[in-house]
KOLDO-45905 format. One line per 3 residues: number of its first residue (from 0); for each residue x, y, z of C-alpha. Coordinates in steps of 0.25 Angstrom, whole numbers, always signed. Layout:
<sites>
NUM	X Y Z | ... $
</sites>
This chain:
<sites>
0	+78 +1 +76 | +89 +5 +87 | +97 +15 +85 $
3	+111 +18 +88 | +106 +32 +93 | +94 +41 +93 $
6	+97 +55 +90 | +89 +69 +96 | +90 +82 +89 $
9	+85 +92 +96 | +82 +106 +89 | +78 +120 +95 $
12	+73 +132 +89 | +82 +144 +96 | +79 +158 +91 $
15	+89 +157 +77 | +93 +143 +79 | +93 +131 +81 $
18	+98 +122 +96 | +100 +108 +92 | +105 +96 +97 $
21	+106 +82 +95 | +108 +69 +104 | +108 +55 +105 $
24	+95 +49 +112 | +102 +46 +124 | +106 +60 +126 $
27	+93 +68 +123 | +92 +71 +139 | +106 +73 +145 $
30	+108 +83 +155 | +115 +92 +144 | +114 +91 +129 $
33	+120 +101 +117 | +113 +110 +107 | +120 +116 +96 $
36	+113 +128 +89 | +112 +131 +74 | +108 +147 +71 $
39	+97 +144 +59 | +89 +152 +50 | +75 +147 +52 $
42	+71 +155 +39 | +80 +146 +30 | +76 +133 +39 $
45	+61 +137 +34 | +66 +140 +20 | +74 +127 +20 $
48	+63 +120 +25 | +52 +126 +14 | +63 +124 +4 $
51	+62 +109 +6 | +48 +107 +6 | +48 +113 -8 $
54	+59 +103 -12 | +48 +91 -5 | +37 +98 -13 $
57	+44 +97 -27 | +38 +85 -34 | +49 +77 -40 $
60	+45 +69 -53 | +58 +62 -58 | +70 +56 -52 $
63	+78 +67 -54 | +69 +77 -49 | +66 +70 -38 $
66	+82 +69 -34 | +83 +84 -35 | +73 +86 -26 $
69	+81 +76 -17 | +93 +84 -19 | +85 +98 -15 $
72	+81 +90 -1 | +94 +86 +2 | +100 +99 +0 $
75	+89 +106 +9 | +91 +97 +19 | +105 +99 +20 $
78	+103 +113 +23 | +96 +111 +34 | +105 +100 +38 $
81	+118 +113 +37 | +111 +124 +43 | +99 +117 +54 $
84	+109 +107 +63 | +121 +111 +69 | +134 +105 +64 $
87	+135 +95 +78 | +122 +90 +73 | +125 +88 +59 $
90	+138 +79 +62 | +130 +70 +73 | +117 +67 +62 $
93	+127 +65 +51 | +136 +54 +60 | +122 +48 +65 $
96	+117 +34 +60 | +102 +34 +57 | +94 +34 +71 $
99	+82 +41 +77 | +85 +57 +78 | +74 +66 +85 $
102	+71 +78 +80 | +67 +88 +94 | +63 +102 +85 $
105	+58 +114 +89 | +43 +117 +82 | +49 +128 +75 $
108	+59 +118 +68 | +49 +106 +65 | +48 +111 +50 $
111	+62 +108 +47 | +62 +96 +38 | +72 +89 +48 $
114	+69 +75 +42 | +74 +80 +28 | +88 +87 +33 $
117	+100 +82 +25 | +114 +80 +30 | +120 +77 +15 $
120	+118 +62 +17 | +105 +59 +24 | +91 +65 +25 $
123	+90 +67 +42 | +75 +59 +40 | +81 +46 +33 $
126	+94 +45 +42 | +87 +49 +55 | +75 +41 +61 $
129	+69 +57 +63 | +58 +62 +71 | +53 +75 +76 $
132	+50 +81 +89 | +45 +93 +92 | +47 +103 +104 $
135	+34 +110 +103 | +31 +124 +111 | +17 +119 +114 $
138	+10 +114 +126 | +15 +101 +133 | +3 +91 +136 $
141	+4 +77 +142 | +3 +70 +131 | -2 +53 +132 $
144	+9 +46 +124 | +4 +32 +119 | +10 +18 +126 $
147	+14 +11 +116 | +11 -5 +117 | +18 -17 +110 $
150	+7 -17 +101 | +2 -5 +93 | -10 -1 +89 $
153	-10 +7 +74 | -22 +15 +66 | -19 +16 +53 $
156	-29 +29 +47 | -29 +27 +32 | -35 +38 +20 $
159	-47 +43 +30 | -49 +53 +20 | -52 +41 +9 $
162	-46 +49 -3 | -31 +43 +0 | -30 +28 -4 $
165	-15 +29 -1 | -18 +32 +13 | -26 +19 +14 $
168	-17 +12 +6 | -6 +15 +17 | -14 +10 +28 $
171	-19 -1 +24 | -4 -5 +19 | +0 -1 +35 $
174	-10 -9 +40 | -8 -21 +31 | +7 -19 +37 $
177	+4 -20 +51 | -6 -33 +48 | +6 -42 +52 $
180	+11 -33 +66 | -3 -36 +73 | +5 -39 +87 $
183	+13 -26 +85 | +1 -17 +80 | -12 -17 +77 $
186	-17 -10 +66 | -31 -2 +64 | -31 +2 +48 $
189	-44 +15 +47 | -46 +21 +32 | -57 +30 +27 $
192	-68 +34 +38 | -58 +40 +46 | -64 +52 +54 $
195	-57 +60 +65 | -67 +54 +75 | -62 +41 +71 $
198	-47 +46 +73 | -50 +52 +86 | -57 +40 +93 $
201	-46 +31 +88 | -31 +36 +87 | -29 +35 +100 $
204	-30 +19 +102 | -18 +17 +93 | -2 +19 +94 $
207	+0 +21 +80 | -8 +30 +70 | -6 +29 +57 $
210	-13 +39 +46 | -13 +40 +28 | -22 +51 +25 $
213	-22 +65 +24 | -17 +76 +32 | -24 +90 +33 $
216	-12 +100 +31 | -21 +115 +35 | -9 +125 +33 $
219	-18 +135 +42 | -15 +128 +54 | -9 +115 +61 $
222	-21 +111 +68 | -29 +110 +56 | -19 +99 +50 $
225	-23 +84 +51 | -29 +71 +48 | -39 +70 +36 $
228	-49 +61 +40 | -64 +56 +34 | -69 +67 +42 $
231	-61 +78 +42 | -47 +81 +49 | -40 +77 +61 $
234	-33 +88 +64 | -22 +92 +75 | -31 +96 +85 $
237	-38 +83 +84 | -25 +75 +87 | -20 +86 +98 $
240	-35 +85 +105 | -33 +68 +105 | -19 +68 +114 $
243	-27 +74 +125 | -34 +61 +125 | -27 +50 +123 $
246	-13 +43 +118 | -13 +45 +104 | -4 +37 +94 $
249	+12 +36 +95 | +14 +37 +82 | +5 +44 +73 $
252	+8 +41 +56 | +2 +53 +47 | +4 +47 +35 $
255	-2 +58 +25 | -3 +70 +17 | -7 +84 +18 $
258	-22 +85 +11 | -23 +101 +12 | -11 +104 +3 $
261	-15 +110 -10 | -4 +99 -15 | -3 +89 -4 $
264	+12 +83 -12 | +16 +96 -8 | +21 +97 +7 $
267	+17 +111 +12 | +29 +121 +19 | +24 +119 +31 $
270	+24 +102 +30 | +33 +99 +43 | +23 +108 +51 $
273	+10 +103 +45 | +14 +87 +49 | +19 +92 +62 $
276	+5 +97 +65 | -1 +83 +65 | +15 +78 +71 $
279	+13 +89 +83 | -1 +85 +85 | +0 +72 +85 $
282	+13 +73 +95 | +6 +82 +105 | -6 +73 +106 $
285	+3 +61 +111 | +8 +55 +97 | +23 +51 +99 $
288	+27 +50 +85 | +20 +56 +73 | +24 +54 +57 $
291	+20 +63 +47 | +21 +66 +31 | +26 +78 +25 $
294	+19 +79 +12 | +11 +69 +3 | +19 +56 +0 $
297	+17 +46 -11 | +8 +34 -8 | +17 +25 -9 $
300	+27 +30 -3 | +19 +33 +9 | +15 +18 +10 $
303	+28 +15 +10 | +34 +23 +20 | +22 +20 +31 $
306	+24 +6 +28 | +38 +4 +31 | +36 +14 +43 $
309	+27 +6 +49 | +35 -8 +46 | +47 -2 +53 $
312	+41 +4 +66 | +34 -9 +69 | +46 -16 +66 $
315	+53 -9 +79 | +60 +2 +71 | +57 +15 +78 $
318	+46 +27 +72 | +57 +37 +66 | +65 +23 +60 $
321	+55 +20 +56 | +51 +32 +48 | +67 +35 +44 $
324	+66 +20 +39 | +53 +22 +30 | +60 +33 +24 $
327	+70 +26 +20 | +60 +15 +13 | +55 +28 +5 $
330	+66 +30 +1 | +71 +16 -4 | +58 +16 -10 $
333	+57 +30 -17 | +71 +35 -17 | +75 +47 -7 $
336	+72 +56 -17 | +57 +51 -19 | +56 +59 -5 $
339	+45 +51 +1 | +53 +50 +13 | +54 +65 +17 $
342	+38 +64 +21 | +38 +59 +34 | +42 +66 +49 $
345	+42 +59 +63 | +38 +66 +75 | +40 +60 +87 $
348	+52 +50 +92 | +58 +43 +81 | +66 +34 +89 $
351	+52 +27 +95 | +50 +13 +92 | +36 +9 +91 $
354	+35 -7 +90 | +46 -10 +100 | +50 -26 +105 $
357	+46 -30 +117 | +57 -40 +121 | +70 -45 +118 $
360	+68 -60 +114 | +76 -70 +120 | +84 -76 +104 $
363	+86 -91 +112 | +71 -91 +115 | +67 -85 +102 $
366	+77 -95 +95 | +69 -107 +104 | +55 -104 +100 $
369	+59 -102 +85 | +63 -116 +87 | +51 -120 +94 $
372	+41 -112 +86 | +49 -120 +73 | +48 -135 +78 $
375	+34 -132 +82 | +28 -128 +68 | +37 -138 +61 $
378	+30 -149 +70 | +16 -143 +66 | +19 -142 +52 $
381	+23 -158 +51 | +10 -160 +59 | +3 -151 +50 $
384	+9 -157 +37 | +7 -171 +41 | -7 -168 +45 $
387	-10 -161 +30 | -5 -172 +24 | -14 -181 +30 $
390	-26 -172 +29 | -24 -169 +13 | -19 -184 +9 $
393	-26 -193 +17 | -39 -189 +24 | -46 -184 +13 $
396	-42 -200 +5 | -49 -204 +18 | -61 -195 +19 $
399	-64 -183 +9 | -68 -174 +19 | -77 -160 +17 $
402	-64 -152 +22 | -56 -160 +11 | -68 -157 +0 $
405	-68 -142 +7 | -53 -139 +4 | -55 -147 -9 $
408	-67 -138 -14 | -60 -125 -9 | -48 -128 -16 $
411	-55 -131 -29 | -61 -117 -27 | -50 -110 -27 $
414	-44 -117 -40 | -56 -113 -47 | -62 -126 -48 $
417	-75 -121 -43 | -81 -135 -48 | -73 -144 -40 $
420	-74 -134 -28 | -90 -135 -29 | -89 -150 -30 $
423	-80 -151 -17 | -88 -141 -10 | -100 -148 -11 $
426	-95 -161 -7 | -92 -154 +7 | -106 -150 +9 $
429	-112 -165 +5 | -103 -166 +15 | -104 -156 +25 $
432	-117 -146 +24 | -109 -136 +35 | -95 -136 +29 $
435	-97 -120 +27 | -84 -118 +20 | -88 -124 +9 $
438	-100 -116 +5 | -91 -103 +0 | -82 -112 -9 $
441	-96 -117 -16 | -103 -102 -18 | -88 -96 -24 $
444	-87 -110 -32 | -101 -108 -38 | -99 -91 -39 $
447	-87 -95 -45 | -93 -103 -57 | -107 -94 -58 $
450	-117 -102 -51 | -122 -92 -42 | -133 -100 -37 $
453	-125 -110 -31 | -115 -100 -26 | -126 -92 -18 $
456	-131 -106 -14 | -118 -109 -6 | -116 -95 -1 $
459	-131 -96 +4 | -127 -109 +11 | -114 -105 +18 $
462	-122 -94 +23 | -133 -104 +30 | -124 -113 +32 $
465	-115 -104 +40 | -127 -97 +48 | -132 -112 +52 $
468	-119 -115 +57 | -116 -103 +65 | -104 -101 +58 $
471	-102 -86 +58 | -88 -85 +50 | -94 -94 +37 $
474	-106 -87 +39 | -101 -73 +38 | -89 -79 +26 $
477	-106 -84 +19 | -111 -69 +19 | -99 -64 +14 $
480	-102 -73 +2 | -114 -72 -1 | -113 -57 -1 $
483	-102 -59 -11 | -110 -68 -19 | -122 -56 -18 $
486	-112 -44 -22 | -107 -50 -33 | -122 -52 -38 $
489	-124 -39 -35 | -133 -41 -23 | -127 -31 -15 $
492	-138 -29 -4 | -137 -45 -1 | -121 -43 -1 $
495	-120 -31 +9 | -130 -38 +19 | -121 -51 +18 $
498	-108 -44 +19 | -115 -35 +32 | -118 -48 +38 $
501	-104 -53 +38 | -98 -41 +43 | -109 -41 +56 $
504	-107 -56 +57 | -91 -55 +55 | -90 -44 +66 $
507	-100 -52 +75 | -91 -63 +75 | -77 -56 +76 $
510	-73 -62 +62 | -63 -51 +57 | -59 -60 +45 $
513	-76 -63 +40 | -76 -46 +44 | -65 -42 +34 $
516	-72 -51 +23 | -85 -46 +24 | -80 -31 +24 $
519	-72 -34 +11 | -85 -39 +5 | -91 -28 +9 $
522	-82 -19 +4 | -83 -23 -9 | -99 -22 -8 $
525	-94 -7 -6 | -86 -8 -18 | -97 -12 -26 $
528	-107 +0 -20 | -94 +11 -23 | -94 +12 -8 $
531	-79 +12 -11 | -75 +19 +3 | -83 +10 +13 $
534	-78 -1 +5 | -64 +3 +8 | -66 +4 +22 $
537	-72 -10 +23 | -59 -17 +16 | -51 -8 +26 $
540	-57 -15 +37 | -56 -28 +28 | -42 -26 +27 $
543	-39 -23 +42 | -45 -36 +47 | -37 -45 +37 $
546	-25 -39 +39 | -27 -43 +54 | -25 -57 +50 $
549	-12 -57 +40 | -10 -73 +42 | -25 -78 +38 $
552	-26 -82 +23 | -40 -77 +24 | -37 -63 +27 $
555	-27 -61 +18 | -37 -65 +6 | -46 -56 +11 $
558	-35 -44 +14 | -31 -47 -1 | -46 -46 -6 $
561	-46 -31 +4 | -36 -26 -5 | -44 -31 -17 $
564	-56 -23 -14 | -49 -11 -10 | -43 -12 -23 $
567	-56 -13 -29 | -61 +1 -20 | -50 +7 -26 $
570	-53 +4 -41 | -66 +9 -37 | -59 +23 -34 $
573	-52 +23 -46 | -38 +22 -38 | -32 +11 -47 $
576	-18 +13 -41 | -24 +10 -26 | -33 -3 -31 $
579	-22 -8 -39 | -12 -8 -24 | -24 -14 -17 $
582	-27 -25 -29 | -11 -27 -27 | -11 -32 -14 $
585	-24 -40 -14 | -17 -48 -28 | -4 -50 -19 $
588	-14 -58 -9 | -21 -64 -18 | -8 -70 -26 $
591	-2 -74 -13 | -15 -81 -8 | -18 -87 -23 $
594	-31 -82 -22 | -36 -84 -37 | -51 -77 -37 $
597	-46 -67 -31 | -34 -64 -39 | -43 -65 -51 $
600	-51 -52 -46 | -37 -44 -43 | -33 -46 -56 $
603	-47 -42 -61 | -46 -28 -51 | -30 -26 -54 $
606	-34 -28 -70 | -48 -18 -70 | -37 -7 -63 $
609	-29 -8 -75 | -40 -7 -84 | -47 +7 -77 $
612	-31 +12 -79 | -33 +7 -94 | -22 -4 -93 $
615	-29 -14 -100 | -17 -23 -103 | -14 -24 -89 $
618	-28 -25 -86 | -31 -37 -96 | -19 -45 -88 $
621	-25 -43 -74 | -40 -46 -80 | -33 -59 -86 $
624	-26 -64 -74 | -40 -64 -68 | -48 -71 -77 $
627	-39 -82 -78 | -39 -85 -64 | -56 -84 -65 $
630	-56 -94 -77 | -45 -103 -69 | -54 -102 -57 $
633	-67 -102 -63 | -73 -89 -59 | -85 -85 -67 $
636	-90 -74 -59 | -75 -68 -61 | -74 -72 -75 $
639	-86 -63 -78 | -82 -51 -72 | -68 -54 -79 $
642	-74 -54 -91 | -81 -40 -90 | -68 -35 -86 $
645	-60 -40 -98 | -71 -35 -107 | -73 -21 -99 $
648	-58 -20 -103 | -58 -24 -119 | -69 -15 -119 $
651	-61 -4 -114 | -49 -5 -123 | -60 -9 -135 $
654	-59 -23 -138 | -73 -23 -140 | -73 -38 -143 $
657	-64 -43 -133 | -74 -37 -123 | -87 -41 -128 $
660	-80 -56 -127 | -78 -53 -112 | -92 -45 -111 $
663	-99 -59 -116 | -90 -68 -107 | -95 -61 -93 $
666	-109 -61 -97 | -110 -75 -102 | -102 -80 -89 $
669	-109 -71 -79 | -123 -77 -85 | -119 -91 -85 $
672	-114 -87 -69 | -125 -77 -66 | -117 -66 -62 $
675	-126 -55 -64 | -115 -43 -62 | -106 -49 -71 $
678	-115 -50 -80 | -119 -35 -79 | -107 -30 -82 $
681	-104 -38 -95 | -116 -35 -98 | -114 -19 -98 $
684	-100 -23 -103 | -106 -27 -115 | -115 -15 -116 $
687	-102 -6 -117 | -98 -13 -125 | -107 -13 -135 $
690	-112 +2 -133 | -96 +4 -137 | -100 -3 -151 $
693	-111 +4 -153 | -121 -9 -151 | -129 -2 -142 $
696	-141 -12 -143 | -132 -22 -138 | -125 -13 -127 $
699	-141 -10 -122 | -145 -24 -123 | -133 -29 -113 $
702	-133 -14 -105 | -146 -18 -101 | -143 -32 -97 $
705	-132 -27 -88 | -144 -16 -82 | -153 -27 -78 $
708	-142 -35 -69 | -137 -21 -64 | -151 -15 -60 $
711	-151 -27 -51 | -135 -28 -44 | -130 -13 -46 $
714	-139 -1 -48 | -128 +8 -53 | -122 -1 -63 $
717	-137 -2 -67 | -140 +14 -67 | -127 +16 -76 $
720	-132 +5 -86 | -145 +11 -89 | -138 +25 -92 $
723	-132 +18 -101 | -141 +12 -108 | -150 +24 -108 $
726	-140 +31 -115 | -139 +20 -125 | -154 +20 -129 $
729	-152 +36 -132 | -143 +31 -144 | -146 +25 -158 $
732	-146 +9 -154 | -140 -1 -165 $
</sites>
């Protein structure tokens, strides 16, 4: 954004008052420049200043509450408005338009809450793009100031300490952001695992720093305040100690809140000087521009802000518009008296813009190669269309080739007509022994309807196959497989040493794509083992490589399915509220992509959320949508595990017989299709069940069944079975 002028305000401390003076950018260095001077009382300042920290620190339940406590921030503001600027002063910042003002202030004066003086119209924070410099007493050191390129390298450090999921959440949303803007930045997304050595080595490669965590606010002393990392905390001296050494970031974004507060909603009445302990660290150590929060902001809101800062500043709006701008969002989004938008102070130059155009661009040429650009694609699409025609009307009359069989059986797959898709798919082999593709199509199609033997037959195959033929990016698709194949058996040894393989191979090769997949998979292997941390760090790393390729249909399947499995990490931390945002985004995907297996097992996880929060109507309706897309696409193995799940649900809310119905459906479908965990679990279903009718031989009987499969595929399922049972044969049978 240009503005029509950039304002300077400049404020001394002198004895019992204050020396001030404000000027346009242009005249900030004349040979002579006025100062007015306003005798203060720098008690009342203080007593102003603690007097609206209480007003921030008032929690606000209703509308009307929240209003008054809007009302009480005005009126503070506006005292210091009357009795901190002088009257010349006043008249120009209440006849300015909105423009970048610079704030050059005194130490001593820094705990003011400038942002949040009121001039009877407008908050100075939402009408001004504000930042803050300060005129420090200390030592002057040759600082190395960043050079900034046309495109910028970003570090995105999410939740290191792995108890926020928020933090995370924001991170992944600012990275997911930036996936599009690849020419103007790139992006390096780092969550969990983050220690102080990892911090130092690194923050130095990159021009923009972005970190969602906790801060470490230590009243005792400044030095003391900082990052909160895996290992401990990044504290001031740290950061100081790194500008002797190289150019850190130009901007640095502290996005958190203070974890030492015995409340940490409450800001603290010294919060100005606690966050300018980082700021003034970070701005002695070579950091141009530094944003932090105030106190503990709503999730939500937090997201918000971040996101729609970032959008702005890449956009060519300057830093401080850009913050003044994301304000403004919170409050469109949460009304001026929701007060989100008090939380955040610049230091550093607001009128700087980060993302700046190159070039001015010629409109008659521009205007020419639209022209060009359009009678070019309009020429390939007639050829292209023509050509299509041909290929999908004519050719395959002539000569059913294995490509026409190919698409042929892979579309019958995806309608669910496994049958037709196995008939098709064998006719490519009669045809063609190395048509590799068509081996995955003919091990899902068989998993699909239960014959596991022939499923494991053709992933074996696509595997040999694969290896014969040297082709490293089918072979590493073929372990990926059949370790699928093996964890859903239960044989996790065999899956983990598969999944290992892909990854070495992936890396070997330089296959970012095959690398993001097999890290999924692996992930889930974590899932399985309630290694829900290292699980999550694998999908980060999922995440991060799809997001590199926005426009490839593959990835975005696969970044749908990362949000899928976070989701599922998430249920297993009992954060319903985090899976259910995680589940959202990967059901969007998979709408959009009309992908119909996996929608079924989104409306499965969205459904079993609502049933741990005891929703069961809402549960039931997600639980339906699924199956009836499994019956649609004949989907034993799902069909089975949607039947416990209907029947873990009626037993729940006791509809005894509607449960045992469902109990008897999954054990009758996983036999006919062998699915040995499947059947487990129905099988200890129906031992609940019948312990909660008191038919205690029958709940042996079937406990014991489910043991025998367990004691093979899950040790601790097949430990908690046989306490169960013991304590059942301490009881009178029937």
């Amino acid at each position: 954004m240009l503005y029509a002028e950039s304002l300077i305000l400049e404020v001394f401390k002198q004895d019992d008052s204050l020396k001030m003076g404000l000027f346009n950018q242009s005249q900030a260095a004349p040979t002579l420049r006025h100062y007015s001077q306003v005798g203060v009382s720098f008690s009342e300042l203080k007593h102003l200043s603690l007097e609206m920290v209480g007003v921030l620190n008032h929690s606000a339940k209703d509308q009307a509450s929240k209003l008054q406590q809007l009302k009480s921030l005005q009126k503070i503001g506006q005292l210091f408005w009357n009795h901190l600027l002088s009257r010349a002063i006043k008249s120009k910042l209440k006849d300015s338009q909105p423009c970048a003002l610079t704030l050059f202030l005194d130490e001593e004066l820094m705990h003011i809450p400038w942002e949040l003086i009121f001039d009877g119209g407008d908050f100075l924070g939402l009408k001004f793009s504000l930042g803050r410099l300060i005129r420090s007493q200390g030592d002057s050191t040759s600082l190395q100031y960043r050079d900034l390129k046309d495109s910028l390298k970003m570090l995105i450090l999410a939740n290191p300490s792995g108890d926020l999921k928020s933090a995370y959440l924001e991170g992944l949303n600012i990275k997911n952001q930036f996936s599009h803007k690849t020419k103007k930045v790139q992006v390096d997304f780092k969550s969990t695992h983050i220690d102080k050595h990892y911090v130092k080595k690194n923050i130095c490669d990159y021009d923009i720093v972005h970190f969602a965590g906790h801060c470490e606010f230590d009243k005792s002393g400044s030095k003391d305040n900082g990052w909160v990392l895996s290992d401990g905390v990044f504290k001031v001296e740290d950061i100081l100690k790194m500008g002797q050494g190289c150019s850190l970031p130009a901007l640095v974004f502290s996005n958190s809140c203070h974890s030492a507060q015995v409340n940490p909603d409450l800001i603290d009445s010294e919060y100005q000087r606690a966050n300018y302990g980082m700021a003034s660290a970070f701005l002695f150590a070579g950091v141009r521009h530094y944003i932090g929060s105030i106190r503990k902001i709503e999730d939500n809101a937090s997201l918000v802000f971040a996101l729609e800062f970032y959008t702005k500043l890449i956009s060519g709006v300057s830093v401080g518009e850009s913050l003044r701008l994301s304000k403004l969002k919170l409050v469109k989004e949460y009304g001026l008296a929701g007060l989100h938008w008090v939380n955040y102070l610049l230091y550093g130059d607001p009128g700087f813009i980060f993302f700046k155009f190159s070039r001015q661009k010629d409109p008659k040429r521009e205007i020419s190669l639209v022209y060009k650009k359009v009678i070019f694609k309009i020429s390939l699409a007639i050829v292209f269309i023509g050509l299509s025609i041909f290929l999908a009307i004519w050719l395959p009359k002539i000569n059913p080739t294995k490509l026409y069989l190919f698409l042929n059986a892979a579309s019958a797959y995806r309608q669910g007509n496994n049958q037709q898709a196995i008939i098709l798919g064998q006719q490519v082999i009669n045809s063609d022994l190395d048509y590799l593709a068509v081996y995955p199509i003919l091990a899902n199609a068989y998993q699909r309807t239960g014959d596991k033997d022939k499923a494991l037959k053709y992933y074996f195959d696509y595997v040999l196959k694969s290896e014969k033929l040297n082709n490293r990016a089918h072979l590493i698709q073929a372990y990926i497989k059949l370790g699928w194949f093996y964890q859903l058996d239960g044989q996790y040894d065999k899956a983990k040493e598969l999944y290992d393989k892909a990854i070495n191979l992936s890396r070997k090769s330089g296959d970012k794509q095959n690398e993001a997949l097999a890290l999924r998979k692996l992930a889930v292997w974590h899932i399985d083992k309630n290694n829900y941390d290292l699980a999550l760090d694998f999908l980060t790393k999922s995440v991060a490589i799809n997001l590199e390729y926005p426009g490839n249909f593959e990835n975005i399947k696969n970044l749908a399915c990362d949000y899928f499995d976070i989701g599922l990490v998430f249920i297993n931390k009992n954060d319903y509220e985090a899976a259910k945002d995680f589940y959202g985004k990967s059901l969007k995907i998979f709408e959009k992509l009309k992908l119909s297996s996996e929608l079924s097992d989104c409306y499965f996880n969205l459904g079993e959320i609502y049933f741990f929060q005891k929703q069961y109507q809402k549960a039931l309706d997600y639980y339906f949508k699924g199956l009836r897309l499994d019956q649609l696409h004949d989907n034993k193995v799902n069909l089975a595990g949607g039947y416990n799940m209907l029947g873990e649900l009626y037993l729940e809310i006791d509809d005894l017989g509607k449960a045992e119905n469902y109990f008897k459906q999954a054990v009758g479908l996983s036999e006919e299709i062998h699915s040995r965990l499947n059947l487990a679990n129905a099988n200890y279903n129906l031992g609940l069940l019948y312990k909660k009718q008191g038919r205690k031989n029958m709940a042996r009987q079937y406990w014991r069944q489910a043991q025998e499969i367990y004691r093979l595929v899950d040790p601790d399922k097949y430990q908690e079975t046989r306490i169960q049972l013991l304590e059942l044969d301490t009881s009178v049978s029937f």
